[in-house]
N, C-alpha and C positions, 0 to 999 in steps of 0.2 A: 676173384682175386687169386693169383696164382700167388707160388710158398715165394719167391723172390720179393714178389710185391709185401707179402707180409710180413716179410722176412725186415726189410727197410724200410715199412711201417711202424713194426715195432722197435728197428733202431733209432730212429729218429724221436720217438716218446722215450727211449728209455735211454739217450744218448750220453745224458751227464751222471746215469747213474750206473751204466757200462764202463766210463772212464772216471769216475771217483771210489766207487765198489769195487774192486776185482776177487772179491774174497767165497768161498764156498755159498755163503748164507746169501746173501745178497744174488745171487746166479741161482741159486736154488727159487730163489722169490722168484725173481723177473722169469723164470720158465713155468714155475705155478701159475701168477698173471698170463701170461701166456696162452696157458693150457684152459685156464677158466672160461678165459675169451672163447678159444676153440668151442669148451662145450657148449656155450652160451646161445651160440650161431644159430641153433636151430629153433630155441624159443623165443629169440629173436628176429628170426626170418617169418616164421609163424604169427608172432603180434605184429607186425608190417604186414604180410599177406591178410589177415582180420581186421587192421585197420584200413583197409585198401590204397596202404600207400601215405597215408596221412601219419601225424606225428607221434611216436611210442614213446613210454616209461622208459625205454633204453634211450 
């Protein structure tokens, strides 16, 4: 997934809270969510690659 694709990925889940939140705090969240994801990737790639493909906790 390139940064574009993830980019309007994540617009799209966080659309109504982009345009009803415009405030510090709210922007501070949705780039922590964000970034969580980011780190997430790879214990998640890792339980798919263990499960060979079949359905993960994530």
């Amino acid at each position: 997934m390139g940064v574009s694709a993830l980019y309007e990925w994540l617009w799209n889940i966080n659309r109504s809270t982009f345009q009803k939140k415009k405030n510090a705090t709210s922007i501070y969240e949705n780039i922590r969510v964000c970034m969580n994801l980011v780190d997430s990737m790879p214990r998640r790639l890792q339980a798919v690659i263990k499960a060979k493909g079949q359905p993960t906790k994530y």
